[in-house]
C-alpha positions in Angstrom: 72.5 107.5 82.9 68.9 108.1 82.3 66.2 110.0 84.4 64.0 107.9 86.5 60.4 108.9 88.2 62.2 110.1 91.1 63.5 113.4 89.0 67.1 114.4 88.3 68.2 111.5 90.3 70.1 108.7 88.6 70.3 104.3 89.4 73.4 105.5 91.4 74.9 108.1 93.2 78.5 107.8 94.6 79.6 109.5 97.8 82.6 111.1 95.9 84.6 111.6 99.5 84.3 108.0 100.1 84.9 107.1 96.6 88.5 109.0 96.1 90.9 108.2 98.7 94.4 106.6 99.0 93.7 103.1 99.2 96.1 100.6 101.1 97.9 97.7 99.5 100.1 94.8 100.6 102.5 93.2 99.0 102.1 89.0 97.9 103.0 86.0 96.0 107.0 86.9 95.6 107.7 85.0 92.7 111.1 82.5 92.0 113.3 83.7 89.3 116.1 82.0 87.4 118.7 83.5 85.1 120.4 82.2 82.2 122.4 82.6 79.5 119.9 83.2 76.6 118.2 87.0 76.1 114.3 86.8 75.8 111.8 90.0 75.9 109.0 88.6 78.5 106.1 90.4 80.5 107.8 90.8 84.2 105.9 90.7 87.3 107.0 94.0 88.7 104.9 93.8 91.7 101.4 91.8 93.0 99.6 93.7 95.8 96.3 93.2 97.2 94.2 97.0 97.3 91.9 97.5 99.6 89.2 101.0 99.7 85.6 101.8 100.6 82.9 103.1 98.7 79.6 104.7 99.8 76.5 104.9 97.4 72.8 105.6 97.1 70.8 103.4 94.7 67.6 104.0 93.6 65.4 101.4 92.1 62.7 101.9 89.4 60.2 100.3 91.2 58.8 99.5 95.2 60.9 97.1 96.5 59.7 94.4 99.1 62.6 93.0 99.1 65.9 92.3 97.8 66.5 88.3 97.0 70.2 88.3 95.4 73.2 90.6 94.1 75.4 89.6 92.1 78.9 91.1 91.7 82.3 91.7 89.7 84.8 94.5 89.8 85.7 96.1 86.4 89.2 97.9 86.5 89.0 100.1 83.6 92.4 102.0 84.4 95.4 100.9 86.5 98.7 103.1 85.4 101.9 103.3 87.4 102.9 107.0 87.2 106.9 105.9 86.0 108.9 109.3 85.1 111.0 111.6 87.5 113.6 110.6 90.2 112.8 107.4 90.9 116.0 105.6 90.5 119.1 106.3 92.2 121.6 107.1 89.5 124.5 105.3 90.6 123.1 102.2 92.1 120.0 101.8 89.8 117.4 101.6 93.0 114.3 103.0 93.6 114.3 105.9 95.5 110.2 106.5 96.6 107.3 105.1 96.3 105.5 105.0 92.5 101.7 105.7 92.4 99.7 103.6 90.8 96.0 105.2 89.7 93.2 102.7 89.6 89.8 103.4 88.2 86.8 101.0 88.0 83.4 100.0 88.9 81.7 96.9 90.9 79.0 95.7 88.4 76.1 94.8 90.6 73.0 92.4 89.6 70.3 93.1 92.5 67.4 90.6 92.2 64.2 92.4 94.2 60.7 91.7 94.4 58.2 94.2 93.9 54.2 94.1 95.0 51.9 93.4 92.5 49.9 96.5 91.8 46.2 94.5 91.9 47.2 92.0 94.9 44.4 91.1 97.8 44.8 93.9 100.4 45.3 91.1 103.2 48.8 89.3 101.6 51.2 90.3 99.2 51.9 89.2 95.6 55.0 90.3 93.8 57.3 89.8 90.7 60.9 89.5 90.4 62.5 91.6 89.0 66.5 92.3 88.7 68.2 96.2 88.5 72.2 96.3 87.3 74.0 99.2 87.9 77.5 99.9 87.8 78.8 101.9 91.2 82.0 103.7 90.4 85.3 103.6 92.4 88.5 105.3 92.1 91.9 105.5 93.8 95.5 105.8 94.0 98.2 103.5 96.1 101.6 103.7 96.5 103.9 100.8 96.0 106.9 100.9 97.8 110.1 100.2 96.4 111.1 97.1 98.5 107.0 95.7 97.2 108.8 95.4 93.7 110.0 92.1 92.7 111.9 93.7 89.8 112.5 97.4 89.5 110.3 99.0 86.7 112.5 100.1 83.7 112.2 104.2 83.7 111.1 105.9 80.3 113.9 107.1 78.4 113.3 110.5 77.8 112.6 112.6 74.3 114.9 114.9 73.3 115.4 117.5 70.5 118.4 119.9 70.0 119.3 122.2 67.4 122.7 123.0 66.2 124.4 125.6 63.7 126.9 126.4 61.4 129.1 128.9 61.5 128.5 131.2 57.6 130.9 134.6 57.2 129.0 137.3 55.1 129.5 140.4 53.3 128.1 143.5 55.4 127.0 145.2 52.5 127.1 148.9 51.7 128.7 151.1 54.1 130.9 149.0 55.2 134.6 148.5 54.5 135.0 145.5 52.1 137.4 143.6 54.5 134.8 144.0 57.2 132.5 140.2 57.1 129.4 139.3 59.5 130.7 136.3 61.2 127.8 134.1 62.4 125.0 131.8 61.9 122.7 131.4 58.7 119.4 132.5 60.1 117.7 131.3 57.1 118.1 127.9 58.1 117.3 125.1 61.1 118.9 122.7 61.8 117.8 119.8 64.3 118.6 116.6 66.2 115.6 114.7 67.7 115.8 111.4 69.6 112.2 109.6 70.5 111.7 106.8 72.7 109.1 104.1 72.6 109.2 102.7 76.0 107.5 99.6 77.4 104.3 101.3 79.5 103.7 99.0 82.7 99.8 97.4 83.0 98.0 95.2 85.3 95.8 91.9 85.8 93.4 91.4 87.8 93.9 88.2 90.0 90.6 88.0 92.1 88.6 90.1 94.4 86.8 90.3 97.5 83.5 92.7 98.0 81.8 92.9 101.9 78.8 95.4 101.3 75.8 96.3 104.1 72.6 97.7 102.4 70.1 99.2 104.1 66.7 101.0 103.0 65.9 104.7 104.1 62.7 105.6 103.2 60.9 102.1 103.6 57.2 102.7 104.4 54.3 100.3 105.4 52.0 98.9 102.8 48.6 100.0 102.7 45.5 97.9 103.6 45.4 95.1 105.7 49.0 93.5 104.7 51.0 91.8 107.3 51.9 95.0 109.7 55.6 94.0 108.9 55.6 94.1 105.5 56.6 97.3 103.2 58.8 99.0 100.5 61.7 101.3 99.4 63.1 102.6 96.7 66.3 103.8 97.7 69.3 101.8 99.7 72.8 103.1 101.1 75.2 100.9 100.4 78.1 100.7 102.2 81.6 98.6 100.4 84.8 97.4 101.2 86.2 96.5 98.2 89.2 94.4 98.2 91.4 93.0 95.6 94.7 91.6 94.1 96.2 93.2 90.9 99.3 92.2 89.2 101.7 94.8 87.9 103.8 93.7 84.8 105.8 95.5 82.1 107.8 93.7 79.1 111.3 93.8 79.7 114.5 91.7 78.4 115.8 89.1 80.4 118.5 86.6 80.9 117.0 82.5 80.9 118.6 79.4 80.7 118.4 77.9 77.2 116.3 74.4 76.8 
């Protein structure tokens, strides 16, 4: 992000307190599912929640701004892992046992379509240019899906291991000891391993649609000079205010049982 004419300051900066939070979710669209006798490896909807945070930020435009005609927007998730692992599952029924976070990073891509004052314009009206400003405002948060929000249980990462083992070596002690005397142990000068790795299925998301309610207002608007309409003047510098809302679904590839065609 480059410097502008108003010093160190950036396009956008993002109220990190409002940013960062735990975000709410509810669960919806519980899907149908059918079993069979034929074993297929599919991507499973594990769960489809709607997300909901609020953002703050301060965005500062590289020119006077009369006025702001149009913004356009789209969200951008740029992470969205479900932190699997630990005890999750109940080991003898197979259920989850707490919630799983899910960590979602993005940012709302915003267009904004302004007009600014022409610089040689009649000092009794106004002429301006259009001129457009897109910035990317940053968001990030983590929700917690519950285990009854799952349509199907995540499959938990099998875990890595490695373990050595040994063979059992008997020796001659050497001089000064008594030749039926033996060192009874392992061979030092050698390893010997077992390792087991996994490669799991790792869970991701789609992004289904979204829902953004801003409220942008201007703090350091000042009159224009001359003899221009008393109500007219310009800014340089909103506070925008989100609620960011939208619907992600969650879906690993797992095998499953379907009726044969």
């Amino acid at each position: 992000m480059t410097k502008d004419h108003h010093g160190s300051k950036g396009c956008v900066n993002v109220n990190q307190s409002a940013s960062m939070e735990q975000c709410e979710n509810v669960t919806v669209n519980p899907p149908l599912v059918d079993a069979g006798p034929t074993i297929v490896q599919l991507p499973i909807t594990l769960a489809e929640i709607r997300v909901t945070s609020n953002l703050v930020a301060n965005i500062h435009f590289p020119d006077p701004v009369l006025e702001i005609k149009d913004i356009k927007k789209r969200v951008k998730i740029v992470q969205c892992r479900l932190l699997l692992g630990g005890n999750t599952v109940d080991p003898v029924t197979g259920l989850l046992t707490r919630p799983i976070p899910l960590f979602i990073k993005g940012f709302i891509r915003k267009n904004i379509q302004y007009a600014t004052p022409c610089p040689h314009a009649k000092s009794d009206c106004v002429a301006s240019e259009i001129r457009s400003l897109t910035v990317d405002v940053p968001f990030e948060c983590v929700t917690n899906i519950a285990p009854d929000q799952f349509f199907t249980n995540p499959i938990i990462p099998d875990i890595n291991t490695r373990n050595e083992f040994d063979f059992f070596r008997a020796q001659n002690l050497g001089h000064g000891f008594p030749e039926k005397d033996e060192l009874l142990s392992s061979d030092l000068s050698q390893f010997h391993q077992v390792s087991e790795q996994f490669y799991n299925q790792l869970p991701y998301c789609e992004l289904i649609s979204s829902r953004i309610v801003q409220w942008d207002e201007a703090i350091d608007r000042y009159p224009l000079p001359g003899r221009a309409p008393f109500e007219e003047g310009t800014f340089e510098t909103i506070v925008e205010k989100s609620m960011l809302d939208f619907t992600i679904k969650v879906l690993q590839k797992q095998q499953v049982r379907i009726q044969a065609l």
